[in-house]
C-alpha beads as a LAMMPS data file, in Angstrom:
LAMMPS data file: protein, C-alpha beads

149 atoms
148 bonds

1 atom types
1 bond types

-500.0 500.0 xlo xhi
-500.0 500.0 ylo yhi
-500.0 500.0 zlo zhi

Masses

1 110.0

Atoms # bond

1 1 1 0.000 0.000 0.000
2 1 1 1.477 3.676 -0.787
3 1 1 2.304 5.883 1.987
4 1 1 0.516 8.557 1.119
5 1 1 2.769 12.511 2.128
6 1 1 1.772 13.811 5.331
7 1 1 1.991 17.654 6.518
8 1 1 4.066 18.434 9.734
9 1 1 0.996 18.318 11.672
10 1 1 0.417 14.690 10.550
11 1 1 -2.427 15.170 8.533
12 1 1 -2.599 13.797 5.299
13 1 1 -2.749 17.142 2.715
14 1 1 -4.551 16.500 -0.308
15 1 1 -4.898 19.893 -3.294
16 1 1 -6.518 19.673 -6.714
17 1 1 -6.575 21.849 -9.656
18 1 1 -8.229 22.298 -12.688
19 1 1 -8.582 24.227 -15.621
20 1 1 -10.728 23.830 -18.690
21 1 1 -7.991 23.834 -21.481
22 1 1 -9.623 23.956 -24.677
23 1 1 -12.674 23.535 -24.525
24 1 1 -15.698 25.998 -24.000
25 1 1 -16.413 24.472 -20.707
26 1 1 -14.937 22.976 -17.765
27 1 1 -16.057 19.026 -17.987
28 1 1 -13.488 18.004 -14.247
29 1 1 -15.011 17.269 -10.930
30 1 1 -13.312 16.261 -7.685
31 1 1 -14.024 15.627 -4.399
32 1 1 -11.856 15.274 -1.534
33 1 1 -14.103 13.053 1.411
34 1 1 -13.593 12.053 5.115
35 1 1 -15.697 8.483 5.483
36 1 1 -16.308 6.538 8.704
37 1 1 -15.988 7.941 12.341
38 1 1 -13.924 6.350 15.448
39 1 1 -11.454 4.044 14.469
40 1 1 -12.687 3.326 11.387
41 1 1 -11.773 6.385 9.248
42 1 1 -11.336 6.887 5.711
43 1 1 -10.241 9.534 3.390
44 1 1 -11.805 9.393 -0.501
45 1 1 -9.896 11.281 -3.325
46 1 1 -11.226 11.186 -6.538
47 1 1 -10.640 12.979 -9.533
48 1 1 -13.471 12.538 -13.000
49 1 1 -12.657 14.245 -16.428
50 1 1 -15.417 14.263 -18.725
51 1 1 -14.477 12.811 -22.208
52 1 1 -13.330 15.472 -24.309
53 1 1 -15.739 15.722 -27.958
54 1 1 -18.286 13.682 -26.041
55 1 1 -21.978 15.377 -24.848
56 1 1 -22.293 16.565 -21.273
57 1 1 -18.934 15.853 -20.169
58 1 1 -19.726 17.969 -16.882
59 1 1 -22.358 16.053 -16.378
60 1 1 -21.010 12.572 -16.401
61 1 1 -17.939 13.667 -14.178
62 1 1 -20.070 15.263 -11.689
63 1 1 -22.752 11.815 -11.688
64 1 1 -19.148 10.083 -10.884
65 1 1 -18.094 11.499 -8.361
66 1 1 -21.147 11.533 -6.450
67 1 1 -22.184 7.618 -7.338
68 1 1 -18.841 6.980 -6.019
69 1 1 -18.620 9.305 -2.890
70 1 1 -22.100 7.717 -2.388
71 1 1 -21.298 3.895 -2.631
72 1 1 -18.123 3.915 -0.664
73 1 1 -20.091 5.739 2.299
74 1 1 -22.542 3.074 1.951
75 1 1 -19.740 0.322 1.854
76 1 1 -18.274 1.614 4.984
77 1 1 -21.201 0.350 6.783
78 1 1 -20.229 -3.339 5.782
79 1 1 -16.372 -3.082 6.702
80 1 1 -15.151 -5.818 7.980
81 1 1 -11.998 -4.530 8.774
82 1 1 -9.789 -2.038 7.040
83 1 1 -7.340 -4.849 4.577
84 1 1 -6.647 -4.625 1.342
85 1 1 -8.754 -6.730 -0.056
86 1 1 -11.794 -4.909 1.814
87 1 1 -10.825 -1.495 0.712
88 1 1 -10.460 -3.070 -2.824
89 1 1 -13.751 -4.269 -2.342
90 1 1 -15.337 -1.399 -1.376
91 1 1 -13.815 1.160 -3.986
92 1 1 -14.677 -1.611 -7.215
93 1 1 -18.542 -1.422 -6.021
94 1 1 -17.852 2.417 -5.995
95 1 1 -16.677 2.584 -9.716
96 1 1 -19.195 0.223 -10.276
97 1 1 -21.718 2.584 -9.221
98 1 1 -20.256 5.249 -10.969
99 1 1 -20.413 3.783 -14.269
100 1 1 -24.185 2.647 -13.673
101 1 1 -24.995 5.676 -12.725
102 1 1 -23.704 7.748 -16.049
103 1 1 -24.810 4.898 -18.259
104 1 1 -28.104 5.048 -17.031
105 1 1 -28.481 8.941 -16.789
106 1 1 -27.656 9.241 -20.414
107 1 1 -29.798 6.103 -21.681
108 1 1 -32.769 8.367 -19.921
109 1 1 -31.323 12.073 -21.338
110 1 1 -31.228 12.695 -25.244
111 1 1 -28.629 15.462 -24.616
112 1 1 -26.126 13.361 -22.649
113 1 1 -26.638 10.552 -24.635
114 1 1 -22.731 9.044 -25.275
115 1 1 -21.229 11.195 -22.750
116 1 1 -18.676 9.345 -20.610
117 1 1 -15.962 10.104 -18.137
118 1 1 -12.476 9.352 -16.562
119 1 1 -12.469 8.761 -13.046
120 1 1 -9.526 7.781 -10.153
121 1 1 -9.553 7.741 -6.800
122 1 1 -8.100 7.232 -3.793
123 1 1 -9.166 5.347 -0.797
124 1 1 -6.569 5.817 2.152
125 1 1 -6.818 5.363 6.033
126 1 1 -5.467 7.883 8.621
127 1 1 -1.751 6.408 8.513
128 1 1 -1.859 7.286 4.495
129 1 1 -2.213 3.567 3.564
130 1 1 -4.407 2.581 1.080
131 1 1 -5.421 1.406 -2.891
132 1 1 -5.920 3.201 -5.868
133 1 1 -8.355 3.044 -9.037
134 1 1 -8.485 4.563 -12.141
135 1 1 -10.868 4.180 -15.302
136 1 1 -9.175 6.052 -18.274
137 1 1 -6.300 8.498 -18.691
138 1 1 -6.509 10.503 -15.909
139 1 1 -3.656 9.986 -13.503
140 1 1 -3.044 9.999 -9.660
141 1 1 0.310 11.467 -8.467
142 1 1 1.915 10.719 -4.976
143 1 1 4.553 13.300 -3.596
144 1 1 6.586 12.688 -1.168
145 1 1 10.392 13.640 -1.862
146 1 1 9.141 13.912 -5.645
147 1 1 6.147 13.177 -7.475
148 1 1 5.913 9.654 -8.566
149 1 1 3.284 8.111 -11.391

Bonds

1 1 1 2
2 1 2 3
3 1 3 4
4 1 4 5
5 1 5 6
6 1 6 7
7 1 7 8
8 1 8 9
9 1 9 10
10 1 10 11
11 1 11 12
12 1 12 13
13 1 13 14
14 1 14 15
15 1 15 16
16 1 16 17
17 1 17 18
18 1 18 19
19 1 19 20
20 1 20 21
21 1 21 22
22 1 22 23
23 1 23 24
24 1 24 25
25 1 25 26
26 1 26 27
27 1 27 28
28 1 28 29
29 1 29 30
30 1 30 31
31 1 31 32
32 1 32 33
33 1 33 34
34 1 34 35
35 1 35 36
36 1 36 37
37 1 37 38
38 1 38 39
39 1 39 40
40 1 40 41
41 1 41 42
42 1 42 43
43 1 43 44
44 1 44 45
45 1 45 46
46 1 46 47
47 1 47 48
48 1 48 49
49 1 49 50
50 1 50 51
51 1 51 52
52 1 52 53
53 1 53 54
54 1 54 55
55 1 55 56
56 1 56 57
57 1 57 58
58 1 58 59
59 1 59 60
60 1 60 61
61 1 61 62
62 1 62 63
63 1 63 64
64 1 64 65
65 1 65 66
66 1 66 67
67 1 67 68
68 1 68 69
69 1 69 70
70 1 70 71
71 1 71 72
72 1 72 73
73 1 73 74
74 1 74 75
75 1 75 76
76 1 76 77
77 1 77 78
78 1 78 79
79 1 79 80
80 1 80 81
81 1 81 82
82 1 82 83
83 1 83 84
84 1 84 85
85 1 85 86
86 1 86 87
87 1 87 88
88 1 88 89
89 1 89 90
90 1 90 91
91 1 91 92
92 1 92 93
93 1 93 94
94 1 94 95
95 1 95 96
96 1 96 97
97 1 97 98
98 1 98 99
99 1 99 100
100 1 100 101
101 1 101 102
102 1 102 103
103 1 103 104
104 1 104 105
105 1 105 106
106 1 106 107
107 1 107 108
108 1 108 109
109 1 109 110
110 1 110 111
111 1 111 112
112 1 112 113
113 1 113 114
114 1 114 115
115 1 115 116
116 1 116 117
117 1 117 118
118 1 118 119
119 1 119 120
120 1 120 121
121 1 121 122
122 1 122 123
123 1 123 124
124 1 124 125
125 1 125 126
126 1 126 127
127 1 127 128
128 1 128 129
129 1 129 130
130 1 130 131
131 1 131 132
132 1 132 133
133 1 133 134
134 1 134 135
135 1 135 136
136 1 136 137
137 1 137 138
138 1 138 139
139 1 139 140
140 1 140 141
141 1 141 142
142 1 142 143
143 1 143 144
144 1 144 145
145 1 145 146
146 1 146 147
147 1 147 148
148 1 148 149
């Protein structure tokens, strides 16, 4: 599992930028997400660019992130502990749910029908452990004495 960087204080610090580029419209969402209370505590990072040329970009990033943010909450509930494998568990029925989600808002939407999105995120406990998915070509970055890929 990565060791995520952590500030003086301890705490994990997480940032995010983004910038429209090209296009007419900004199509990235992110959301940065403190799960769980007590011992069980989690942090969610994720990170959705809609696809570029594709309708309602914005729209599909933003569905994303909240089917995501909204199926890991709901998976915390059923932790049975905080391994690997559980965490792994948890974050697949996220993207899972994400991907449901934007499939079935544009089968329902004329105007977003084909739109699609990147999405990756992090799911990391309060010593900076954790996994990482990704769906596309967006990419995570971990600093720590230099970014790695």
């Amino acid at each position: 599992m990565p060791d995520m960087s952590k500030g003086s204080s301890g705490k994990i610090l997480t940032c995010f930028r983004t910038e429209k580029g090209i296009r007419d419209r900004n199509e990235d969402a992110c959301g940065v997400f403190s799960l769980g209370s007590g011992e069980v505590s989690l942090y969610l990072l994720a990170v959705a660019d809609g696809l570029g040329g594709h309708p309602a970009g914005e729209v599909a990033s933003a569905l994303a992130i909240r089917a995501l943010h909204q199926a890991v909450s709901t998976g915390m509930n059923t932790l049975p502990d905080l391994k690997q494998s559980s965490l792994e568990t948890i974050l697949a029925a996220g993207f899972s749910k994400a991907n449901w989600d934007v499939i079935n808002h544009a089968s329902g939407n004329p105007r977003c029908l084909g739109m699609g999105t990147t999405l990756v995120a992090a799911l990391i406990n309060q010593e900076g452990e954790g996994i990482l998915g990704n769906v596309g070509d967006s990419r995570a970055y971990l600093f720590s004495k230099g970014p790695e890929r």
